[in-house]
N, C-alpha and C positions, 0 to 999 in steps of 0.2 A: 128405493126408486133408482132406476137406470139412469145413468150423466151421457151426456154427448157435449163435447169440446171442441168448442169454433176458436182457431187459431188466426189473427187476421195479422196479415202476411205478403200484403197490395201493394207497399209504399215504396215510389222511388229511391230512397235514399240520398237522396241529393249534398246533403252533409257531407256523404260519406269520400265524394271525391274520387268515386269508384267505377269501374263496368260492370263491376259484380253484382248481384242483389243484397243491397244490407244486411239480410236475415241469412246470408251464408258466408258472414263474416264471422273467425271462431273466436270461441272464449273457451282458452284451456284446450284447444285441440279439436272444437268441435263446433260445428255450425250452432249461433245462437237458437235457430230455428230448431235444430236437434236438441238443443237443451229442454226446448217448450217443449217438443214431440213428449221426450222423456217425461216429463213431469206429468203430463195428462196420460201416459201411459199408467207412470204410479197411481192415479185414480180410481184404475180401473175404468175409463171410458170406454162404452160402446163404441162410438165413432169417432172420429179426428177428424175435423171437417176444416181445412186448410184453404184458406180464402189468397188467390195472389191476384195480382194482377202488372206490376212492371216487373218485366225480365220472366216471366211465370215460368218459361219452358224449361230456363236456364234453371228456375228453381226444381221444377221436378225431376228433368234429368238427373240433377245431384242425385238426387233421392233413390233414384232408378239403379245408381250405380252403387248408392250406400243405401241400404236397406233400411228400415226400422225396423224394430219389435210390433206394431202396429200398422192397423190396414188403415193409409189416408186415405182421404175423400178429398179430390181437388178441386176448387169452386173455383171460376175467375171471375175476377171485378174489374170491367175493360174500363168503366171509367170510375178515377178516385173521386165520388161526392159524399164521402166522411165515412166513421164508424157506426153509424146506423143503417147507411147506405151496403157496408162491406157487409153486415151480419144477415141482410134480408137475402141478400143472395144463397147465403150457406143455409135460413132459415125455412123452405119449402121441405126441405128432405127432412127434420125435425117430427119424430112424434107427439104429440098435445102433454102425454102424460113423461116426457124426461124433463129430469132439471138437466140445465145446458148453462158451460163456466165458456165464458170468453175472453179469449189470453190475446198476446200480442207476441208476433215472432222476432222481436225487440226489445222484449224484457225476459233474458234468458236466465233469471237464477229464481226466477218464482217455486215456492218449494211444494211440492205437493200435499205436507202436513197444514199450509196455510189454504190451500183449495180444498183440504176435504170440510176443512171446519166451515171455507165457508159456502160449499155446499150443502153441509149442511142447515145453515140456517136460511139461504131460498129455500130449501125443500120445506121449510115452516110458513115459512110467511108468502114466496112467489117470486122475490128479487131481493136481491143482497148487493151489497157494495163494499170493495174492500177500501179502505181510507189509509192517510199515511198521516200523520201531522209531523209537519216540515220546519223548521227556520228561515225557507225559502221557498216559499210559494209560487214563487215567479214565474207565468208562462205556464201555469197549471190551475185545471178547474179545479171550483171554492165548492165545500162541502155545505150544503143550508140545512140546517136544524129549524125546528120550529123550538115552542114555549118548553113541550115538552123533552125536547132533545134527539126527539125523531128526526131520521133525515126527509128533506122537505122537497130538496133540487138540490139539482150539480149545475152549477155557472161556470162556463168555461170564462176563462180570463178578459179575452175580448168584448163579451159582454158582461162582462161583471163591473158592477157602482165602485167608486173609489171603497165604500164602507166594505163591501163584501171582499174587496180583496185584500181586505187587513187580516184578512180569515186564514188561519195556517193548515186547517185540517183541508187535504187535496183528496182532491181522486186520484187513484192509481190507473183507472181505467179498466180493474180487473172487475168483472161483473158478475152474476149468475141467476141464473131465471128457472122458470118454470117455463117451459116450452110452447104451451097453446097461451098463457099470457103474452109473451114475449112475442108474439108473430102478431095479435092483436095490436099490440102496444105500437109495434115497429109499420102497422099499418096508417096511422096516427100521425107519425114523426112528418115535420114539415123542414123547408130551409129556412126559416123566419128565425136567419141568426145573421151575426157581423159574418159568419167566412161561406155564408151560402151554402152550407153541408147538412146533411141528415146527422146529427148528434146523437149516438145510443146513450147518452145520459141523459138525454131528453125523459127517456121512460121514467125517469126517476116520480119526474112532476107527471106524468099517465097514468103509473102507479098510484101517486095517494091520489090524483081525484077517482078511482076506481074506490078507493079505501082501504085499499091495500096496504098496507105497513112495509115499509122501506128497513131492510134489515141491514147492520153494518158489521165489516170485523175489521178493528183499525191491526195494523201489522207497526213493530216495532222496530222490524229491518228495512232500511232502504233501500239497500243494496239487491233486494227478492225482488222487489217493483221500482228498481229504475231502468229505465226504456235507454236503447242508445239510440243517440242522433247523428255521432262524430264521432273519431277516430281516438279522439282523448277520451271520451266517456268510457268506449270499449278498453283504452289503456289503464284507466283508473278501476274500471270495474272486474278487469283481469286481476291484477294487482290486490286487488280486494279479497278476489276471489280465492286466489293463490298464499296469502299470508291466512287464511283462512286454515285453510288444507295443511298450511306448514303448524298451525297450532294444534288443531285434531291429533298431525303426527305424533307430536310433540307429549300432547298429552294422555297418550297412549305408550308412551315409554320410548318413542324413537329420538336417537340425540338430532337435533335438525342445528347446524353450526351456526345457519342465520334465517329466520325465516323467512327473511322479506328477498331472500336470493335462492329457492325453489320451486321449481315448474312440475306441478302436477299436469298432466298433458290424456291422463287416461285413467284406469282403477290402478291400483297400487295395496296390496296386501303384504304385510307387514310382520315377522317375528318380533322375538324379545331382542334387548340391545341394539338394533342397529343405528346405524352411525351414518348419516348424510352430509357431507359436504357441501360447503355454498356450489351455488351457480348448477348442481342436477337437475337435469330436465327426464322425467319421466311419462313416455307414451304408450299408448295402447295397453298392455294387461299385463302386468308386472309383478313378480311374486320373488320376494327375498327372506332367506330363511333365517334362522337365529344366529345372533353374532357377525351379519352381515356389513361391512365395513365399505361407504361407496367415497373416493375420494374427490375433488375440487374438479366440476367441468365435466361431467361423466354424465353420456346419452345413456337410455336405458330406452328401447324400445322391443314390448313382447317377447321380456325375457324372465327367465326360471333362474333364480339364484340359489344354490344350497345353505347351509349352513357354514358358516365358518371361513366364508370365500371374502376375499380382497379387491376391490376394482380401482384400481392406484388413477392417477388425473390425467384427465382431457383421454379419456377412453368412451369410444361407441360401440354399443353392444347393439346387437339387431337382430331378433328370433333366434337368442339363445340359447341354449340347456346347460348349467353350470353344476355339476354335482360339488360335493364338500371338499372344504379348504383347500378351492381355487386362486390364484392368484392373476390378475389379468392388469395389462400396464408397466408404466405409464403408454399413452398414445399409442395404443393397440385399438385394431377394429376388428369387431366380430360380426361376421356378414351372417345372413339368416342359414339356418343348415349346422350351425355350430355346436358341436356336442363336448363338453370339456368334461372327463372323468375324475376321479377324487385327486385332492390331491396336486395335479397339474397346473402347467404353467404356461402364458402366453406373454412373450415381455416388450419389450419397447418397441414401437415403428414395426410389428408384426400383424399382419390381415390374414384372416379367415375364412372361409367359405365352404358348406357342406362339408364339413369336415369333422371326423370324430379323433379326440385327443385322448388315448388311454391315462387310466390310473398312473400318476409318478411321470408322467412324460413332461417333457421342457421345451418349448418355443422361446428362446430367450429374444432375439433380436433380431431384427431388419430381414424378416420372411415373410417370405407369400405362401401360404399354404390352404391349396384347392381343391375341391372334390379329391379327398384323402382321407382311409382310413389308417389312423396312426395309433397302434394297441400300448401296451404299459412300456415303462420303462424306459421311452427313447426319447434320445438326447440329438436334436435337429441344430446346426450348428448356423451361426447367423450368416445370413446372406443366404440361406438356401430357399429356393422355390420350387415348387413343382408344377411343372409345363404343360397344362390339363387342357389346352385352347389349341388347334389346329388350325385358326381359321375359321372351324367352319362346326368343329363337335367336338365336344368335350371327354375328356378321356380321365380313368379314378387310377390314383397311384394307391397301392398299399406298404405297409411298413409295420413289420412285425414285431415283435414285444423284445426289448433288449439293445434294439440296432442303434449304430452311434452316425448321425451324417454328419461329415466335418465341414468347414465351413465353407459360403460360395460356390455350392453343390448345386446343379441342376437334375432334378429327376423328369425323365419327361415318358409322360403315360401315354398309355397303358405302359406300367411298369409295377415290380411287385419287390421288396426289399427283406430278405428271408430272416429268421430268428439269428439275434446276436449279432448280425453282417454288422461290418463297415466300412461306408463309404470315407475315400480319401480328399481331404480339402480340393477344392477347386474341380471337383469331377462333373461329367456330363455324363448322366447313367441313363442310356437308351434300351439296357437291358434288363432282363430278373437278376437278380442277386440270390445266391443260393447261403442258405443257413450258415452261418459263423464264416462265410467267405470276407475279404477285404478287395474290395471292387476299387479301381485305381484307373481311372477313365479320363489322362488331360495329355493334352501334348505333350513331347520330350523337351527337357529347356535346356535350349540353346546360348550360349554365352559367347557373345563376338569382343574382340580384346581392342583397343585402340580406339572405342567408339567416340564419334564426337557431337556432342548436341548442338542441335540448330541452335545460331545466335539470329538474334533479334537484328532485321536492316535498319 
């Protein structure tokens, strides 16, 4: 049977303290609402039918500008009167014969092996419930069992008898129907409650007097079905999320120094050996090859690591390409465009940019090196830059295999640096450099005798 997944995705956030809409607040790098999207995508759902209603515009445009893997369907709910209220809006476009899972854009770690299972068990009976049993109930609707153990009703808190709310098994809120029941059922719902809302857990009690059997799947994670409301929930459930990802690491062979001090921020694929460092933060799509060594404080975003390569502390790498036993660091930046060949070195307080570093070549210190193709063997001496900014257009220096630039060198491009050349410390090279030439481009120094330095009045 075909699924269609109502995401409901309406709520002011008022907690949150925020301008932004709750549901495009991240965890781990990523809009919680993205996390849902993902999760009903692993389903395989037909539709994504995404219910908003405060900030709505603000929500889609995100969306507009970061794509999903999935075609949404955007419903609006102009006025909040509850979660029975939100799903009848998205429930006209619904065909009779889908089961339909309804998520919340608020509880982003819901795992998709727990929706299919319990997909699968509406599709037997017509509605399912997922449950949690809690230590703390608080502020969440009571699960009612009858004699036989069947569920009977969901009581929201507010109206729940002191006796029922000694009850620890909760609703999650995560639901799943049969779809021509569910539009029935949702026709039904009244606000004959304490907060004057259309309650979807109403159908519970629609369901059995139909005779329908109320199916359950209790989840033993909390963390899959907790909603956020506040800024601490999201900090605690990051955190959660994140010592999570450092144990997987972990127990796939990567050394992780400390888990509770790693930021998975994106995918991250992983060889044998490697070694992470507290406090890395890794984003976007990250691949590190065997024997991979990242040290204390080291960004990683949408970068290729080889095998055998070094990334020493408090280094940012950004859309890099790293071939074998690279070394990079300390406090080096690699701007996107970075290609480093085997071998090679980028070292202290050194920045990058579009730029290819051959096999055996050295960036040791305090350079800027820009739109630069730099072939094997050269040896860049610190304090050189290459002058690739006019103003107004960017110009590519090149630097052939062998060449030595001695230190507090400016090359300024369009410029080309020939086989074996070398430049002499402190030059200003405006020109090409012809093969095994030594280029010597700085004023004459002058030495005046008797000089005397200003004193202080």
């Amino acid at each position: 049977m075909s699924t269609d997944v109502i995401v409901l995705a309406a709520g002011k956030g008022t907690r949150m303290y925020s301008d932004q809409p709750k549901v495009l607040h991240t965890l781990a790098g990523k809009p919680m609402l993205g996390h849902v999207i993902s999760a009903a995508t692993a389903i395989g759902a037909d539709g994504i039918h995404v219910v908003t209603g405060f900030q709505s515009a603000q929500v889609r445009a995100y969306f507009d500008r970061n794509p999903v893997d999935a075609s949404l369907n955007w419903v609006e709910q102009t006025e909040q009167l509850g979660t029975g209220h939100a799903v009848m809006q998205a429930a006209p476009t619904l065909a009779d014969d889908k089961t339909v899972v309804v998520l919340y854009g608020d509880v982003p770690l819901i795992t998709s092996a727990t929706l299919l299972q319990l997909q699968a068990k509406a599709e037997e009976t017509g509605i399912a419930v997922l449950t949690l049993v809690t230590d703390n109930p608080t502020g969440l609707g009571r699960i009612i069992r009858d004699e036989s153990g069947q569920i009977s009703a969901i009581v929201e808190e507010k109206d729940a008898s002191d006796e029922q709310k000694k009850i620890n098994e909760i609703n999650t809120g995560i639901m799943a129907f049969n779809a021509g029941k569910l539009k029935r059922w949702l026709a039904s719902l009244t606000t004959e409650n304490a907060q004057g809302e259309y309650y979807l857990t109403d159908t519970v009690a629609l369901a059995c007097n139909d005779g329908c059997s109320v199916a359950s799947l209790q989840t033993h994670d909390s963390d899959e079905v907790q909603g956020v409301n506040n800024r601490l929930q999201l900090a605690e459930l990051e955190r959660n999320y994140q010592l999570r990802q450092a144990q997987h690491l972990a127990l796939k062979g990567v050394t992780v120094r400390d888990p509770a001090r790693l930021d998975i921020r994106g995918s991250l694929q992983v060889g044998r050996d490697v070694c992470l460092d507290i406090n890395v933060i890794v984003e976007g799509n990250v691949t590190l090859g065997d024997r991979v060594n990242i040290g204390p404080n080291v960004t990683l975003i949408d970068c290729n690591i080889g095998d055998d390569c070094t990334i020493l502390a408090n280094s940012h790498l950004e859309g890099s390409t790293l071939s074998k036993a690279c070394t990079v660091g300390p406090f080096a930046r690699l701007r996107a465009g970075t290609e480093l060949g085997d071998r090679s070195k980028i070292g202290n307080f050194v920045e990058t940019k579009k730029s290819s570093i051959g096999p055996g070549s050295k960036v040791n210190h305090l350079s800027y090196i820009g739109d630069a193709s730099i072939e094997d063997n050269v040896n860049i001496g610190a304090g050189t830059i290459t002058c690739n900014y006019d103003g107004i257009n960017k110009f590519r220096t090149v630097i052939k295999a062998g060449v030595f630039i001695g230190s507090n060198s400016a090359l300024v491009a369009p410029v080309s640096i020939g086989r074996d050349a070398t430049v002499a410390a402190g030059s200003v090279v405006t020109s090409d450099v012809p093969d095994n030439d030594l280029a010597v481009a700085r004023g004459k120094q002058k030495n005046i005798s008797g000089w005397k330095r200003p004193v202080k009045k």
